[in-house]
C-alpha positions as CSV (number, residue, x, y, z in Angstrom):
1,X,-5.2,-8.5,-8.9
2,X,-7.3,-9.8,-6.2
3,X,-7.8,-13.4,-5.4
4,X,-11.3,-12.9,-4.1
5,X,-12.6,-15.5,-6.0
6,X,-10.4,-18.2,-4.3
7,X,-11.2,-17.3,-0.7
8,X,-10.4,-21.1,1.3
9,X,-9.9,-20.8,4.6
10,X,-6.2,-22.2,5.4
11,X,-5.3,-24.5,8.7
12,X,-3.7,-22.3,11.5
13,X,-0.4,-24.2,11.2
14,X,-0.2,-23.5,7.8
15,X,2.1,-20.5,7.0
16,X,1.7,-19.9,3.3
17,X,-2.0,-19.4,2.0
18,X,-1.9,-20.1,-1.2
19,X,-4.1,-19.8,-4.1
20,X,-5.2,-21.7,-7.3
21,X,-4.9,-18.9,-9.8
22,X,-1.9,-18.2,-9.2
23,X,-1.2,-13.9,-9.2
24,X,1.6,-14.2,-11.1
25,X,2.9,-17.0,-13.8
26,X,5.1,-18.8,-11.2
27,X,3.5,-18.3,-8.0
28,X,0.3,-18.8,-6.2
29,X,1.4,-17.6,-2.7
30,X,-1.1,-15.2,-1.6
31,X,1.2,-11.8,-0.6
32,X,0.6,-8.1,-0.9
33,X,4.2,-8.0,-2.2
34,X,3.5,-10.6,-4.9
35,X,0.7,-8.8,-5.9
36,X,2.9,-5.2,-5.9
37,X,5.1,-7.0,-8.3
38,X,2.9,-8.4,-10.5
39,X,1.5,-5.0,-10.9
40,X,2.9,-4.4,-14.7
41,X,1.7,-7.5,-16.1
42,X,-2.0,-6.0,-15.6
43,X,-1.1,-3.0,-16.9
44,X,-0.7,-1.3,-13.4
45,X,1.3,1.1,-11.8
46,X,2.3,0.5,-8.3
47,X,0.3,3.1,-7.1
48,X,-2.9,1.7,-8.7
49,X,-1.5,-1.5,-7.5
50,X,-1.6,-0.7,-4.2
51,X,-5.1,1.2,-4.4
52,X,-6.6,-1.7,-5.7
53,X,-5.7,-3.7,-3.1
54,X,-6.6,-1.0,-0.2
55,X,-10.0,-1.0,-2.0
56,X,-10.1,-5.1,-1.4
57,X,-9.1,-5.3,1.8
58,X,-11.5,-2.3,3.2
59,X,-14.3,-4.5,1.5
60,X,-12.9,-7.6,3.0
61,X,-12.1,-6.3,6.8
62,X,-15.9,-6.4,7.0
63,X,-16.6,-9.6,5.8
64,X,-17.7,-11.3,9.1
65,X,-20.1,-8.8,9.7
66,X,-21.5,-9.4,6.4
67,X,-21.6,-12.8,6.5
68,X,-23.8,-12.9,9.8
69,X,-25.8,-10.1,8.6
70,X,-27.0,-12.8,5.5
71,X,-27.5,-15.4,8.0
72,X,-24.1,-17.5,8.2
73,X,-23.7,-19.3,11.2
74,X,-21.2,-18.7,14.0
75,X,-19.4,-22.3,13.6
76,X,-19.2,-21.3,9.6
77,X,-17.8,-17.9,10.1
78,X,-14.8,-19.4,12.5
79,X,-13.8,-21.7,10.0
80,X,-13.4,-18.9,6.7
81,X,-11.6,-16.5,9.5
82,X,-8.5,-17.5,8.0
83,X,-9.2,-16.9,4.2
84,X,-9.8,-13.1,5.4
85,X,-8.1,-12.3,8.0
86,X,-4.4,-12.3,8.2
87,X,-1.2,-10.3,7.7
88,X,-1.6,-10.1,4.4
89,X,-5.1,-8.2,5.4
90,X,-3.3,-6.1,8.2
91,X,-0.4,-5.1,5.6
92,X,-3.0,-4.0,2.7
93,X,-5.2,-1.8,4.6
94,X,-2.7,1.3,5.1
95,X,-1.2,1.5,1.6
């Protein structure tokens, strides 16, 4: 339930990040709500639905300080900012 394998960064004007395997069988717009209602194809409830994706995006609100901790450079680290942090990442983190 986690598109963590297709992390791209997405161009600020942009509004829909979307992603090449798609959550769901029709769509590959990356949204917490997607991924709540593609839940039962997984075999999830909501509720491990949506603890799943707390568990991702606690992992994931740290990602810059990872990445310079392993030596990524500043100029690299702006230009993934968008494949981590957005709405979507603000929305997941209090379910």
């Amino acid at each position: 339930m986690s598109p963590a394998f297709d992390l791209n960064p997405t161009a600020i004007d942009v509004k829909a990040r979307i992603v090449t395997t798609n959550i769901d069988l029709d769509e590959g717009t990356c949204a917490v709500d997607l991924l709540e209602s593609a839940a039962e194809f997984f075999g999830l409830s909501l509720k491990q639905a949506r603890a799943t994706i707390r568990k991702v995006a606690d992992v994931i609100r740290t990602w810059a300080g990872v990445a310079q901790e392993v030596g990524s450079k500043r100029a690299e680290i702006a230009r993934m900012a968008s494949a981590f942090e957005h709405d979507d990442l603000r929305a997941a983190l209090p379910l």
